[in-house]
C-alpha positions as CSV (number, residue, x, y, z in Angstrom):
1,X,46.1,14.0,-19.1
2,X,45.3,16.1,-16.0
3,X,41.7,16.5,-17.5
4,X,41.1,12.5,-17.8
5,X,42.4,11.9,-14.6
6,X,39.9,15.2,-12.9
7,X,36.8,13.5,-14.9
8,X,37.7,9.9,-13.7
9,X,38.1,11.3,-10.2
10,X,34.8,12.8,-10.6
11,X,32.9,9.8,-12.2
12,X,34.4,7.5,-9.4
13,X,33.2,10.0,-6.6
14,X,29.5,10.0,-8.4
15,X,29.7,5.7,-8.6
16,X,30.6,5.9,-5.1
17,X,28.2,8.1,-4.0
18,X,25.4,6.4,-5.8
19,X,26.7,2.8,-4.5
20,X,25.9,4.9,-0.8
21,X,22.6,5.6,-2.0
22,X,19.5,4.0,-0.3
23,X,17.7,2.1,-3.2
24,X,14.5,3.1,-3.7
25,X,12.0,-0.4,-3.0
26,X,9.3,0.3,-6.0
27,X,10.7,2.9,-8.7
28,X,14.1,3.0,-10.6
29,X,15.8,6.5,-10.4
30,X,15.5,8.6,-13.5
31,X,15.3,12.2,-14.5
32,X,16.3,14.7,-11.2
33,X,13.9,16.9,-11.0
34,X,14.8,18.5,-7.7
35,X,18.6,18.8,-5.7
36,X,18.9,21.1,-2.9
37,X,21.1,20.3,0.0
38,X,18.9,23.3,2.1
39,X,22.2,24.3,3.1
40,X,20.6,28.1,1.8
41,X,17.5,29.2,1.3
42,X,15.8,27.1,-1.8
43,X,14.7,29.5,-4.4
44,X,11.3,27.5,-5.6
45,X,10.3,26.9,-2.1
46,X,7.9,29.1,-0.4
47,X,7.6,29.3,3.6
48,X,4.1,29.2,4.4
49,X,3.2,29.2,8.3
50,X,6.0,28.8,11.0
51,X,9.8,29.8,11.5
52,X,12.0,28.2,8.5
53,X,15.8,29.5,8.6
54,X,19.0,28.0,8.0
55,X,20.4,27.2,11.0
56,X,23.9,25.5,11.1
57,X,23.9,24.9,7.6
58,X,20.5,22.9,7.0
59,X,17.1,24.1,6.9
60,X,15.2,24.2,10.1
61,X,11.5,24.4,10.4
62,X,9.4,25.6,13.6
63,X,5.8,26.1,14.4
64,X,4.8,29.3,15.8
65,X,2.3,29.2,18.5
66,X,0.3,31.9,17.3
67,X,0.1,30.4,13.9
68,X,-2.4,27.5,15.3
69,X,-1.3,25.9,12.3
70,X,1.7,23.4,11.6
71,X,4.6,24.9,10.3
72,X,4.5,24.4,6.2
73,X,7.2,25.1,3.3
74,X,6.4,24.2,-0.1
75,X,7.1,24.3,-4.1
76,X,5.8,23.2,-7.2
77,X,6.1,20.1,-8.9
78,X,4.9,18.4,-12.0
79,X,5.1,14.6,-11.8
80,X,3.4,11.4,-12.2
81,X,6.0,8.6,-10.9
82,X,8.0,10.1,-8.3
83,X,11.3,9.4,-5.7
84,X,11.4,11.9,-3.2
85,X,14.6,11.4,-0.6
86,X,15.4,14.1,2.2
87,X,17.4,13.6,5.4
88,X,15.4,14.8,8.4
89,X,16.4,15.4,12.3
90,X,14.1,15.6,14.9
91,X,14.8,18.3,17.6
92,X,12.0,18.8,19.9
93,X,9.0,18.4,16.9
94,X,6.1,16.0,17.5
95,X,5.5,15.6,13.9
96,X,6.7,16.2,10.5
97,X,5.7,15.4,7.5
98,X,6.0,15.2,3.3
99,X,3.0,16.6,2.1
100,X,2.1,15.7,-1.6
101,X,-0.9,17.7,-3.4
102,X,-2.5,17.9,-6.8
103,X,-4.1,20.5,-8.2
104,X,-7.3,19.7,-6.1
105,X,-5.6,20.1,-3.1
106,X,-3.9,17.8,-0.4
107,X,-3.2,13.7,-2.2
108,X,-0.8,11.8,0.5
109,X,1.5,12.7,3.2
110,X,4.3,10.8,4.8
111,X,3.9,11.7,8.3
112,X,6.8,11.2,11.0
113,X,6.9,11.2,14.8
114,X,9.8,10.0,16.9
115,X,8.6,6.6,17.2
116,X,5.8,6.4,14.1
117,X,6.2,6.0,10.3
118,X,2.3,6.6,9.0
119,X,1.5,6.8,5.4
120,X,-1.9,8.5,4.8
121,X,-4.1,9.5,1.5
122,X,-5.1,13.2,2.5
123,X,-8.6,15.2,1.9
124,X,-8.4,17.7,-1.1
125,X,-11.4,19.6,0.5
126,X,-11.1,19.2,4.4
127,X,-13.0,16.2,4.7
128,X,-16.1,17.3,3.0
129,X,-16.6,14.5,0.3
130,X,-13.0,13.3,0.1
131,X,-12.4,12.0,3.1
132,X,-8.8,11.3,4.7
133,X,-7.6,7.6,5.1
134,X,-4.7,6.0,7.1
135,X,-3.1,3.1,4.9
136,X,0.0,2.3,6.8
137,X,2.0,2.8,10.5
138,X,4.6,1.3,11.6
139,X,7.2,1.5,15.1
140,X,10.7,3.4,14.2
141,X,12.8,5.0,16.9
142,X,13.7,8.5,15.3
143,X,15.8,10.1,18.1
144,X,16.3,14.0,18.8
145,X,19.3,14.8,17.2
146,X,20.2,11.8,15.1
147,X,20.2,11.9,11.4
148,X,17.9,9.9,9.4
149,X,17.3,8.8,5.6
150,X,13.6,8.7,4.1
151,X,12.4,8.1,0.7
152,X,9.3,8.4,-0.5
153,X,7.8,7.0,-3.3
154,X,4.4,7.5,-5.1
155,X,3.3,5.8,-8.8
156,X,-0.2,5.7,-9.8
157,X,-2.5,4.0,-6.7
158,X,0.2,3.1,-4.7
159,X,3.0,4.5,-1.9
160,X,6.1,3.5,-0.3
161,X,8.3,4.9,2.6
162,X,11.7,3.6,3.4
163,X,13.8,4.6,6.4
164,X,17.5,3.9,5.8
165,X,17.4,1.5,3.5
166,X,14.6,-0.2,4.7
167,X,10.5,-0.3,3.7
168,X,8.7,1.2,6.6
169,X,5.2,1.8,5.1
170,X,3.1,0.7,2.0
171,X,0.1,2.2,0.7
172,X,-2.7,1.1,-2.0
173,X,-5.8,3.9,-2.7
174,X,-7.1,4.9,-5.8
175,X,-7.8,8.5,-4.8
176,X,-3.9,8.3,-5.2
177,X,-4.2,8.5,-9.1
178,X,-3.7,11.9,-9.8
179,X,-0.6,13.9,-11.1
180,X,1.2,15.6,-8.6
181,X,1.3,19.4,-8.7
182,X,3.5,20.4,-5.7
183,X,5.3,18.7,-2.7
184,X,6.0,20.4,0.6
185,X,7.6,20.2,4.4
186,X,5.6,20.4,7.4
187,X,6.6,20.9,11.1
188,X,4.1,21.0,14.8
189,X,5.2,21.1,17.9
190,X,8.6,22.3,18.2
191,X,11.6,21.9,15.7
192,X,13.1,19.4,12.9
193,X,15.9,19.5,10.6
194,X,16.4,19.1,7.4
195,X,19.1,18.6,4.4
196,X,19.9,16.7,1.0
197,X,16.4,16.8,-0.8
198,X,16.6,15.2,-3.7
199,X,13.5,14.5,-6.4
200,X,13.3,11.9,-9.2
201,X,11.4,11.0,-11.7
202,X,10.6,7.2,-11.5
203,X,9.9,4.2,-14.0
204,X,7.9,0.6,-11.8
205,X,10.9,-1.7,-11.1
206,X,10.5,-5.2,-12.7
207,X,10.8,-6.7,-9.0
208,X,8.0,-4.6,-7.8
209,X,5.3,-7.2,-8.1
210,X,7.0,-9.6,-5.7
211,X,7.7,-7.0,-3.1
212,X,4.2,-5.7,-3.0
213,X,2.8,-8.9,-2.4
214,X,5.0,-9.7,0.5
215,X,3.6,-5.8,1.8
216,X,0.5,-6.3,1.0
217,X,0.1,-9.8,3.0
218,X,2.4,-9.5,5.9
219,X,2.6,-5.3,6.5
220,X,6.1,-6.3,7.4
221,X,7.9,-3.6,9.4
222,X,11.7,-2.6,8.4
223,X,11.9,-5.0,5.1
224,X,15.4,-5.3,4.1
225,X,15.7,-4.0,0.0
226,X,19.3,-3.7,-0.4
């Protein structure tokens, strides 16, 4: 009896937690790939430049001066159609970012200031014959020390970026079209926080078609989904 009642507790505590969720705008949640609450070092990851510690129980990455180079933390990760959701807090950063990257090098990036949301498809070869490409900015308010929800999701050609429930920034390239090797954290200018990455694998929502026409048209800032 004490066993049913323990796995009913625990399924109604995963419903509820779910039913918290912020929904994803073009993909459907399916296989998790990644679940780290960076409470503790992650295993996979590996610190590239900058300062990255655990610091009051969630990961927190700084650029070093001397580096010349932004702060940068990454790990593998072998996907096609993917939900990406992390928790970030500014502290004194001027950017930070979700790198994406292929096997050829850098593929998107999801790059946040404290008052931007820009989407971008990256140069694999520094801008040589692949050349970067802004597809998306939009006005948030991301203040020091507050909490904040982003999910990012990529399938095929095209990009997505919510902010707490909300669809902050669409993008449409075909350079996008590539499986996705690894995913990474970057950090200039000072500090940012962050806590509860999770990674999904994702399948194209049958309401997808509907909202990207009403992104592709209007670039509508902060579009309710849920």
């Amino acid at each position: 009896m004490y066993r049913i009642f323990t796995l009913a507790l625990a399924l109604f505590a995963s419903a509820a937690l779910c039913a918290e969720e912020p929904a994803p705008a073009m993909l459907t949640r399916g296989k998790l790939l990644v679940s780290e609450d960076l409470s503790k070092m992650p295993a996979e990851f590996k610190a590239g430049k900058g300062k990255w510690e655990i610091v009051a129980g969630v990961l927190r990455g700084t650029e070093l001066k001397d580096d010349a180079h932004a702060a940068t933390f990454r790990r593998p990760l072998k996907s096609t159609s993917t939900i990406v959701q992390f928790s970030i807090k500014f502290e004194d950063a001027k950017t930070a970012s979700v790198s994406i990257n292929s096997s050829k090098g850098h593929l998107s990036r999801l790059l946040l200031t404290p008052t931007k949301v820009v989407i971008k498809k990256d140069s694999s070869d520094k801008n040589q014959s692949d050349k970067a490409e802004l597809l998306d900015n939009n006005d948030v308010e991301l203040k020091p020390g507050e909490w904040h929800t982003f999910i990012l999701e990529q399938a095929g050609k095209e990009i997505v970026a919510t902010l707490d429930g909300h669809v902050v920034g669409y993008g449409l390239h075909m350079g996008l079209d590539l499986p996705i090797s690894n995913i990474g954290f970057t950090v200039t200018g000072g500090s940012a926080s962050f806590k509860n990455l999770r990674i999904w694998e994702g399948t194209m929502q049958p309401s997808w078609p509907g909202m990207r026409e009403k992104l592709a048209q209007g670039r509508v800032s902060l579009i309710e989904i849920r």
